[in-house]
Structures are given as C-alpha cells and as structure tokens.
N, C-alpha and C positions, 0 to 999 in steps of 0.2 A: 141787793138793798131790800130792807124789808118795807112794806105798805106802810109807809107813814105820815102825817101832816105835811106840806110846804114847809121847808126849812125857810129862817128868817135872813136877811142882814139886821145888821144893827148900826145907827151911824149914831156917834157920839159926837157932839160939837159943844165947843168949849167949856165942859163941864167941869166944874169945882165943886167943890166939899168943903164946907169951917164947922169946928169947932169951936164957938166962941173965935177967938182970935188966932187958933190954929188953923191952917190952913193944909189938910190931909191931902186931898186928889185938887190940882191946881190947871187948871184950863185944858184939860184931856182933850185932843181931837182923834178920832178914830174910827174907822168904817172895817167892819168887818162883814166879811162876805159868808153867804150863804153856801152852808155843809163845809165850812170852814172848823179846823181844827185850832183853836188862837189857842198861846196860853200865856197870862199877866205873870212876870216872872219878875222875882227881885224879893230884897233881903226886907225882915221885918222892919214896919213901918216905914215903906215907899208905898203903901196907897195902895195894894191891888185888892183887898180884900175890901179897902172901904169902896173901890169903883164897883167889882162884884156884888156889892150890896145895893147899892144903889142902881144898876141894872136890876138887878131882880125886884128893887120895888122896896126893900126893907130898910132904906135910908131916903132920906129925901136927898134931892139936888139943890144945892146953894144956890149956884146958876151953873145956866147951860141948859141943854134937850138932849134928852135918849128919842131913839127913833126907832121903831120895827117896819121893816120895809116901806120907810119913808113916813111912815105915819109917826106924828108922838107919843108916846108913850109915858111922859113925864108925870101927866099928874092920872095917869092910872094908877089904883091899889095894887101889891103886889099877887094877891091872889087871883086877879084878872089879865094879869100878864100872859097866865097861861105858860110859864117857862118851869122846868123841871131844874131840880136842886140834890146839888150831891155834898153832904158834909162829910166832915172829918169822920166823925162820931155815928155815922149811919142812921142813927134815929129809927130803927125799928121797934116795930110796937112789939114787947117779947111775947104778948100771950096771944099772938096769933102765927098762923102758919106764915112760910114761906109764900106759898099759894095766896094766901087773904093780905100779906103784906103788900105783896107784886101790886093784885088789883086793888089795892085800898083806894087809890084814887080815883079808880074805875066807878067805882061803890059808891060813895060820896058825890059825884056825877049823876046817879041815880039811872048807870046807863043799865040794859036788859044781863040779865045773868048770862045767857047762851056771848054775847058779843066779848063781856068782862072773862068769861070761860077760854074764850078763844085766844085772848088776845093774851092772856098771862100765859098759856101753853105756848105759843110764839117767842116770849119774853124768856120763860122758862129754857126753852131751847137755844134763846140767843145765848143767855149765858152758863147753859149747860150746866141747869139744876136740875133735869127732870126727875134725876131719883132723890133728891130731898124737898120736893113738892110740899111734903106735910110734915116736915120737921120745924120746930123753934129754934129762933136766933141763937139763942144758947147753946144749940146742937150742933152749932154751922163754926167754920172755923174762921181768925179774922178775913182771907180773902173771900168768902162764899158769902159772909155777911155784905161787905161791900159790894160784890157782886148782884144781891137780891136789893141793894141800895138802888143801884146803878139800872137794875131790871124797873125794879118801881116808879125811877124817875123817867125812864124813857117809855112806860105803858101806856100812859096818854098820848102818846106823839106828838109834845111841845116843840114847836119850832126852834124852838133853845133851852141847851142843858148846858146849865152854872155849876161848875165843880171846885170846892173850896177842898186844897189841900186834903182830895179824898182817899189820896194813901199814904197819909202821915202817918197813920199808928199801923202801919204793918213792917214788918222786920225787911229788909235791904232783898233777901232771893227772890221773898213775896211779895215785895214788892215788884222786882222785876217781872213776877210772871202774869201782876196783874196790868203791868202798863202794856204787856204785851198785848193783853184782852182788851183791852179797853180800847187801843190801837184799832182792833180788829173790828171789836162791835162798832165803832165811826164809823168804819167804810162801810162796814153794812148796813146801818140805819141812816145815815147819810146828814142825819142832823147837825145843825151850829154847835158844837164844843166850845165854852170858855172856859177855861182852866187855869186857879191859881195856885202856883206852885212857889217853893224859894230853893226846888233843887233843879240844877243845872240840868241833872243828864237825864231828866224825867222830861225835861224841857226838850233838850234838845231829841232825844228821841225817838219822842210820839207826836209834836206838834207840823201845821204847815208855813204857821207863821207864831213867831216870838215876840213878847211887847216888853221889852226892857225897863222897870220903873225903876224910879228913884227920888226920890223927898216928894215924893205925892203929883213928878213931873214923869213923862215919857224920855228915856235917853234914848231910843232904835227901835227901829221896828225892822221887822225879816223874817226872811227864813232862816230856819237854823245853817244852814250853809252860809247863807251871806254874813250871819251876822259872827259866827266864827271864824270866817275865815278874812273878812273883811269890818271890824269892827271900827266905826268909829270915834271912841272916845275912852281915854284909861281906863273909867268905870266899865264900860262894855267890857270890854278887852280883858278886864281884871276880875269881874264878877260870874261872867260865860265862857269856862275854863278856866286855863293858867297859861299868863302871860308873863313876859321878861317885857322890861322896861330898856331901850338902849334910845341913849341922845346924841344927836349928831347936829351938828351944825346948827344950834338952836331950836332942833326940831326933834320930837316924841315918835318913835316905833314904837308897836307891838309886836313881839315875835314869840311864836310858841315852841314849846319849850322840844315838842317834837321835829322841829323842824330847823332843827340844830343840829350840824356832826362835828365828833368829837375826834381830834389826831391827836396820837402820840407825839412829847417833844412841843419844840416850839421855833417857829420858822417855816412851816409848812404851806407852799404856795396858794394863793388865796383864803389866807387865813384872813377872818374879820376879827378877832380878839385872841388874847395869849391869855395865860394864867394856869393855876394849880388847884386841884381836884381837891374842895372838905371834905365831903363826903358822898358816898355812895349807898345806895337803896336800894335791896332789891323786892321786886314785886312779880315776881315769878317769871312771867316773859318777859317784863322790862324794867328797867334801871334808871332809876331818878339817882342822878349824878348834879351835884350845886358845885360853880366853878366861883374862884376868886378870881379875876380877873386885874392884870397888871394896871387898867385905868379904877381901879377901885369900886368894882361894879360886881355882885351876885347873879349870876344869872346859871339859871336853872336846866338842866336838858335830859329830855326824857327819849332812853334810847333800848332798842328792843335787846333781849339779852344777847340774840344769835347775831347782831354787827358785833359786838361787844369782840372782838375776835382779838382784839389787842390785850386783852384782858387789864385793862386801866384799873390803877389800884388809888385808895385818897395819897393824897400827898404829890402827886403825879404829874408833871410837866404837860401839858397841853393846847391845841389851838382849836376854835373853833370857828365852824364855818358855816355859813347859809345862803342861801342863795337871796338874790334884791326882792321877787315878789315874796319873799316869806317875810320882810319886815314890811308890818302897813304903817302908814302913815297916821298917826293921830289929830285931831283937832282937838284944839284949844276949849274946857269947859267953866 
C-alpha cells in the first residue's frame, strides 16, 4: 500500500434527489466502509450518477446527510470535500505533459516543488507511465490517457475516489486490461473506490461490494458472490447476469442458465422439465442452447462445449436438470 491520507467511510441516510417533481435518487441509505471497493450499478436512469453527484458535492441533496467519517458533509462545497474524480472523458489538460497533468492538483495546492516531484514519480510508477513522463495526452493511447486520469486523481491522497463510468470509451480487450489495473492500484493505495458502472461484468469483477439501483431506489446490496448467486428480486436476478424465470407453486425461481444440464431424449430420471432444442450457439468453449419447454416456457442454458459430448443438435428431444439450491427463491417486488 502506498503512503496515502486515511481512507474515508461514508454513511448516506435517507437521501433523495427531485427534480421539480421527479424524483431521481429516493431515500438511499447506505454506509460504505473504509478502502472499500463499492460500485453503483444499474441501467440508465436508476440514479447512480445523480447519487455520485451528489457525494461529490456537484448536486445538492433534497433531503437526507452525506457523512465522511461520521461528520456531515452536506452543506460542504464540492471542492472542500477533498474527494478525487474520475470521468468518462478524462478531462486532461492537452498542453501539458503527463508529468504537470499528474501533479496539477498538487500545484494549485500551492504545495513545495521537491514534495509535488515526488509524489507524481510515485503516481507515475503506480500506473506505469514512467517512460511517457513528458509526452501529451494526444501522444497517449485511450488506456494511458485514463490511466494518467486515474494517477491525477489519486496524487493528493483524497480519502475518496468517485469514478463515473471511467472506461466507457475504451474498446471491450482495453477495457479488460484496464479494469484489471485499476483492480490492482485499489489494493495498493487502499483508498474508498465509488464506481459507477451499467456493465455487469466490470461490476462483478473488480468490486467488494455491489449496490443494485433502480428508478432512483436500491434493489441489493452484496458482494458479487452473494448477489449472483443468491439474488433477491427478478430485477437482480435479471439485470446481474442471465437468469431463466421457472414458476412453481405460485412462487418465482431464479436459475442460471449454467447451472442447468442438458439429456438426450425425454424421460430421463430426475428430470425437472422436458422439451425440444430452437436453437444452438456457439461461443467457442460454450454453447448457449434456448429449450422449448413442453409447460410453454423458454428457458435458456449455457453449457461448456466439452460436456456437449451428446452432440445435441436444434430440433432435438430433451430433459433438463438442476439441482434445488440452483433455483433461488424470489421475492415479491
């Protein structure tokens, strides 16, 4: 872990957001802990980016209190917060180096040259710029740019870095290779991470805990374990991964679509549903197979190519099976 400031909590209690008569973020309670890795997940317009706004100070609160290690924080300015900010867009200044962007905050702080020297050579290292120290943003390719984002906003050692969808514009490899970085610099610098995201598997992960939004309310909170593999509520269940819906006795499963197998035929001892094979997918190790099912039901199952050993073709006679902790129980929303 590098020499940094006290990392923060933050407790959020019953905080809402209106717009005039919309109501965007609607009575959030939420405590997040210190060198915590959180990230606000959910599809455009459930609220995460207006609640990250409003932590950082750049929206006011309707009602409710933010709190930084128990103190308020509510009617602080955002520039007194002292919390470091990651956007989409990177926001570097282009006519300065690398080097001058890192410490720019340093600079403006008015702190001594030798201390601002030090600490971006540190920052530089963490994200493994030191040979483009003196090159321009324009010189840097989209992850290096983020990366000198990412260096700049953790150079002050802000108790909390807010990160708004900050590898949206990078292509799907580079992206993976920078969530792996970003992964790594947390544990090294040990700071509070907020992160808002609307992809699943950026979510799933790199974070320690997941905050499920939806129409400006919380649906779960968790770790990424719990909240896949024990999800609460259709939405859960249907927005973090892919779920099959099965009803029984009045009551809602969830069951993932991996944790399904497929027999040849139909009559197969412990089978849970019969039916005939639409179609088949394939996706190099595994095969997304969508079954008709003889109760009039879709249900989807993702299975590795090497069980595939039957070689099931569409049209196909079939049972499938699962075992009972694979289907969870849903509540009512």
């Amino acid at each position: 872990m590098l020499d940094t400031a006290p990392t923060g909590s933050l407790q959020i209690r019953d905080v809402s957001k209106l717009f005039g008569s919309f109501k965007a973020v609607d009575g959030i309670n939420l405590e997040i802990q210190k060198g915590e890795f959180l990230t606000l997940l959910g599809p455009s317009g459930s609220g995460k980016t207006t609640l990250l706004m409003m932590i950082a100070g750049f929206l006011d609160i309707s009602h409710g209190d933010i709190a930084l290690d128990g103190s308020s924080i509510t009617n602080i300015p955002a520039e007194k917060r002292n919390f470091g900010m990651v956007f989409q867009g990177y926001a570097l200044f282009p006519h300065m180096s690398v080097r001058d962007n890192i410490g720019y905050a340093l600079s403006v702080r008015k702190r001594p040259a030798s201390e601002i020297r030090t600490r971006v050579d540190e920052m530089l290292e963490l994200v493994q710029l030191q040979d483009f120290a003196e090159r321009k943003p324009t010189q840097l390719s989209g992850g290096q740019q983020q990366r000198v984002a990412l260096a700049r906003a953790l150079c002050f050692a802000p108790p909390v870095l807010l990160l708004d969808e900050p590898l949206g514009a990078l292509d799907k490899k580079l992206r993976v290779e920078v969530q792996e970085q970003l992964k790594d610099i947390h544990k090294r610098v040990g700071t509070t991470f907020i992160y808002v995201t609307h992809d699943q598997e950026e979510a799933l992960s790199m974070s320690d805990r997941i905050v499920i939004m939806r129409d400006g309310a919380i649906e779960q909170v968790g770790t990424p374990t719990v909240l896949y593999e024990r999800p609460a509520t259709k939405f859960a269940a249907g927005f973090l991964g892919k779920s099959n819906f099965v009803h029984q006795a009045g009551k809602t499963f969830a069951l993932r679509p991996e944790k399904i197998d497929l027999r040849a035929g139909q009559g197969n001892e412990g089978a849970r549903a019969s039916g005939v094979i639409r179609s088949i997918t394939y996706f190099g190790s595994m095969q997304r197979i969508i079954v008709d099912t003889s109760a009039g039901d879709e249900i989807e199952v993702d299975i590795d190519v090497w069980r595939n050993q039957e070689m099931l073709s569409e049209g196909a006679d079939v049972d499938l099976l699962w075992n009972d902790e694979a289907a969870v129980e849903l509540r009512e929303t």
